[in-house]
C-alpha positions in Angstrom: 35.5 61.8 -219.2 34.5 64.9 -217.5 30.3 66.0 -218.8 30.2 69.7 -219.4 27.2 71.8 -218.3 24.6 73.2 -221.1 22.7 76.0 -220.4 20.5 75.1 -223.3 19.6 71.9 -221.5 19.6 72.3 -217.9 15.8 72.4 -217.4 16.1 74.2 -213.9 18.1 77.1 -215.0 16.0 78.1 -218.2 12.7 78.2 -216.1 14.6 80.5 -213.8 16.3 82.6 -216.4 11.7 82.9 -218.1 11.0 83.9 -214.9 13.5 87.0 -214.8 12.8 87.8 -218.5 8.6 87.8 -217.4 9.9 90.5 -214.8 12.2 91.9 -217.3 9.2 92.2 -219.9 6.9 93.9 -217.3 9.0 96.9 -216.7 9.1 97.5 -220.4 5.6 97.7 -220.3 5.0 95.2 -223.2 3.5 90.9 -223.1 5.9 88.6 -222.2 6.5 85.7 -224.8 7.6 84.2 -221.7 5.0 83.3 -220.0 3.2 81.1 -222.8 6.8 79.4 -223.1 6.4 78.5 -219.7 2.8 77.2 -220.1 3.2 75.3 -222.9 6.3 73.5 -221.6 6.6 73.7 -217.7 2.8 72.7 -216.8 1.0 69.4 -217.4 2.3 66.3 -217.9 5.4 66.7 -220.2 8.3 64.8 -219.6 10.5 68.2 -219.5 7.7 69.5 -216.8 8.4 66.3 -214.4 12.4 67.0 -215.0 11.7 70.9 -213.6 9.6 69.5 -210.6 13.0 67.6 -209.9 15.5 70.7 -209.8 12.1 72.2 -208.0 12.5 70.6 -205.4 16.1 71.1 -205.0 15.8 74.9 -204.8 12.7 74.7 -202.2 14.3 72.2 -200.3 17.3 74.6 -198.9 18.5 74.5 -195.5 17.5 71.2 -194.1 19.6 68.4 -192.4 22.1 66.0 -193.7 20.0 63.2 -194.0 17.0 65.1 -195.6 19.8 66.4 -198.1 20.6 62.7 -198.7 17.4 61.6 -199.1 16.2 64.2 -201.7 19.3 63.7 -203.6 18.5 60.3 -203.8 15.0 60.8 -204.4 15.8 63.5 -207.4 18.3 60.8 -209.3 16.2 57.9 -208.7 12.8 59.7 -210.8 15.4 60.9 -213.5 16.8 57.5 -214.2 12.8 56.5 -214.9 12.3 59.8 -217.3 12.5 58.8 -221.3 15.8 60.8 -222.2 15.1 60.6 -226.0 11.6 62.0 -225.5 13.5 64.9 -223.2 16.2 65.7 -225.3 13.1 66.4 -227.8 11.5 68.5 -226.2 14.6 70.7 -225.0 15.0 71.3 -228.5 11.7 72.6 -229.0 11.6 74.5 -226.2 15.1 76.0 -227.0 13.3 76.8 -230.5 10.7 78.6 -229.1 12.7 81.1 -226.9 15.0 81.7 -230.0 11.8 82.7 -232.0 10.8 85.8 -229.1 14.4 86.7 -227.7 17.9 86.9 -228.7 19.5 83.8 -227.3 22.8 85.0 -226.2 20.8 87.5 -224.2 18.4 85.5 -222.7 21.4 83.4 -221.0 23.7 86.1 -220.3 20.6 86.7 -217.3 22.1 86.0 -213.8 20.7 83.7 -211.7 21.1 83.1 -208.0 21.4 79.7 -208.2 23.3 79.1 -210.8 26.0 77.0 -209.2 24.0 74.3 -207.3 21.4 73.9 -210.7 24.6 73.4 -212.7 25.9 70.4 -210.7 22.5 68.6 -210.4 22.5 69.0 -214.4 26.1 67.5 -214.1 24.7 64.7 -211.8 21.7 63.8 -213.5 23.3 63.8 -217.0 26.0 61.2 -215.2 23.5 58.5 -214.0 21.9 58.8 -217.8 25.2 58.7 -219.7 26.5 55.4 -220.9 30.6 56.8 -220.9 32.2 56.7 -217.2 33.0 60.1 -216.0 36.2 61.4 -213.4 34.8 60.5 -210.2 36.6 63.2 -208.7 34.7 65.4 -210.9 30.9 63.4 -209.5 32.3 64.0 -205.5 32.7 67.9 -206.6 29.1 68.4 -207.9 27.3 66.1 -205.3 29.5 68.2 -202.9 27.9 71.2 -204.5 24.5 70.2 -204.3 24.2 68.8 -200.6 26.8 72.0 -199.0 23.7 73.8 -201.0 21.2 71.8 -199.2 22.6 71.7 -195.7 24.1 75.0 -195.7 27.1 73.2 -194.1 30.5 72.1 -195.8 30.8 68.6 -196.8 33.7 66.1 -196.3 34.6 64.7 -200.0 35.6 61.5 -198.2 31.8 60.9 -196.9 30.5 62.0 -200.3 32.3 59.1 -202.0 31.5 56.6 -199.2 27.4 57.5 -199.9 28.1 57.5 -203.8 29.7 53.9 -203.5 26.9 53.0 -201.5 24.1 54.1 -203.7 25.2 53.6 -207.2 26.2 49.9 -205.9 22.7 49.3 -206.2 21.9 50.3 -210.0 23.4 49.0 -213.4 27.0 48.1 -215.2 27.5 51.9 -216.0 26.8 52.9 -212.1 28.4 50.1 -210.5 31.4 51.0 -212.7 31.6 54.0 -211.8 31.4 52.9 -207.9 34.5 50.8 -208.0 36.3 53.5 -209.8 35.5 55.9 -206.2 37.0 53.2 -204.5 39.9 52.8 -206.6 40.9 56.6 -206.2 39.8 56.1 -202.3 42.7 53.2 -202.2 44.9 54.9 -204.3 44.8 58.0 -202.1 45.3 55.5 -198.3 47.8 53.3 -199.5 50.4 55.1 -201.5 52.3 52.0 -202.3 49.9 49.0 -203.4 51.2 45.6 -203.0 50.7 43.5 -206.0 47.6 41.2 -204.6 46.0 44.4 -203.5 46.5 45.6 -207.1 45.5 42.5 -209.0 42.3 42.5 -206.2 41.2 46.2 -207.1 41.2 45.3 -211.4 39.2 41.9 -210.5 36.6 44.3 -208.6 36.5 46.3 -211.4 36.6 44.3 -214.6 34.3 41.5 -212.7 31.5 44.2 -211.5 28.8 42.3 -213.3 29.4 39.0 -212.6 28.8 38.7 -209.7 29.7 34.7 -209.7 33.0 35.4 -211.0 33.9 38.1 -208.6 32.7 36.1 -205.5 34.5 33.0 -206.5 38.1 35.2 -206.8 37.9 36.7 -203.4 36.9 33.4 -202.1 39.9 32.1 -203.9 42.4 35.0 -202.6 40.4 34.1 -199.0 41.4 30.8 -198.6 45.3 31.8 -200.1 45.5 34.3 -197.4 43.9 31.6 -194.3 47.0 29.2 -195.2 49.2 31.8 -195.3 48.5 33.2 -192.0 48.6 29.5 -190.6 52.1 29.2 -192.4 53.4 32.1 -190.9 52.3 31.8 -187.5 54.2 28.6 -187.6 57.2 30.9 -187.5 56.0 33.4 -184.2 58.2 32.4 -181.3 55.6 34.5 -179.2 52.6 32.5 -177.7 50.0 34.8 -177.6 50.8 36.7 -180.9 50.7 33.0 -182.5 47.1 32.5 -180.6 45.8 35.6 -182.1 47.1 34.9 -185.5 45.4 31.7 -185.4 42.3 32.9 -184.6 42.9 35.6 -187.3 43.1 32.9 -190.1 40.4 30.7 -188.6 37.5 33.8 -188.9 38.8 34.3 -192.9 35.6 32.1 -194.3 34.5 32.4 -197.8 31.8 34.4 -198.8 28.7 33.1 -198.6 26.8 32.4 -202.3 23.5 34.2 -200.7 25.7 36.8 -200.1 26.0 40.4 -201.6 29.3 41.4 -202.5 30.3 44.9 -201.0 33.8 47.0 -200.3 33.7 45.8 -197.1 35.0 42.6 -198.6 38.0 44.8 -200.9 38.5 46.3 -197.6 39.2 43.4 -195.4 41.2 41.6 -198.2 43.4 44.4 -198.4 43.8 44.5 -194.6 44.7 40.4 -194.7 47.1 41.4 -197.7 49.4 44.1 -195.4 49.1 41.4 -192.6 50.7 38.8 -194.7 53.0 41.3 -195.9 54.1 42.5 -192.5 54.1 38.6 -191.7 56.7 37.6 -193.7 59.0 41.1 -193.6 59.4 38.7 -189.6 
């Protein structure tokens, strides 16, 4: 599923696009509808006025460091996920309603604004985290991209994009941690061109198995313990000494995972490192 923009609902971009058409208004000589629109639904306490603080923030925030970038990013999806979307989705509609009632609309949006690009991928981003259908992952690295390149004023590297995305939508619900072992499924699919079939069967048990967290823990143990006897098994067969000394230290430090223990890709990416050992093992 790819989420399209909507200029009709990306909070940021119609506050922007009032601004210009107070300016507009001005030089006509005439009173701006405008500005009441903005009073009535960008001040106070509304729930569309906290969404606007949050692509504030993003505009104001331009040209500081990598980390900073990260950290407002977070900061920005972590307040939208606690904003009422029903309530929001209201009040879009009136406000939409009220600037069809003092300009055309088809007007009013045909305005150009500077910004356009990096408030159209936070709408993207935010609309992700509060949709319930999984969306091309490739398609969340490209607007998180977007957003931080806008941020930093430096280019980003897609590959560290999807490594903080993993990291941070590990850490919220189903939908989101999903979503997380989809990125790693296209990271996977992109290193290892040719998946053997444990390290495809391993990748749908991540996947299927992200919220239970019982189940998933007592697979990898299971595939853990499978790949400690092989190794032992196959070093059996090593004529050289100290390649059969390394391999058994190899499948002594494969332990389970522990039950107080958070399951993380680290895990995917050591069992699919034991799985191309095993493999080159027995090719011997």
């Amino acid at each position: 599923m790819k989420i399209k923009h909507s200029k009709y609902r990306n909070t940021g971009l119609i506050f922007e696009l009032l601004v210009k058409q107070i300016a507009a208004d001005t030089l006509k000589g005439g009173e701006s509808a405008a500005i009441s629109i903005i009073k009535e639904f960008f001040s106070g306490k509304t729930t569309l006025a906290k969404e606007f603080k949050l692509y504030n923030l993003l505009q104001k925030a331009e040209g500081v460091s990598q980390t900073k970038a990260e950290a407002i990013l977070s900061t920005i999806t972590e307040v939208s996920r606690k904003l009422d979307q029903n309530v929001l989705k209201k009040q879009k509609y009136n406000l939409i309603s009220s600037i069809k009632e003092s300009y055309d609309i088809d007007e009013f949006f045909s305005i150009q604004v500077k910004n356009y690009k990096p408030l159209a991928a936070l709408y993207c981003l935010l609309e992700v985290q509060n949709n319930s259908e999984l969306v091309d992952p490739r398609y969340l690295v490209e607007n998180k991209v977007t957003i931080l390149e806008f941020l930093t004023s430096n280019s980003q590297n897609k590959e560290d994009v999807k490594d903080t995305l993993i990291e941070e939508y590990s850490k919220y619900d189903k939908d989101l941690k999903l979503l997380t072992f989809r990125i790693l499924l296209e990271k996977f699919n992109n290193k290892y061109k040719d998946l053997l079939p444990e390290q495809k069967n391993i990748l749908k048990e991540f996947i299927t198995s992200v919220n239970s967290k019982t189940r998933l823990r007592n697979v990898i143990n299971e595939e853990l313990s499978k790949i400690a006897k092989e190794v032992q098994k196959l070093s059996e067969k090593v004529k050289d000494q100290v390649v059969k000394i390394k391999l058994d230290e190899v499948s002594k430090a494969i332990v389970p995972v522990k039950k107080t223990e958070a399951i993380t890709d680290i895990h995917l990416v050591n069992l699919m490192q034991y799985y191309d050992l095993v493999n080159e093992l027995r090719s011997i």
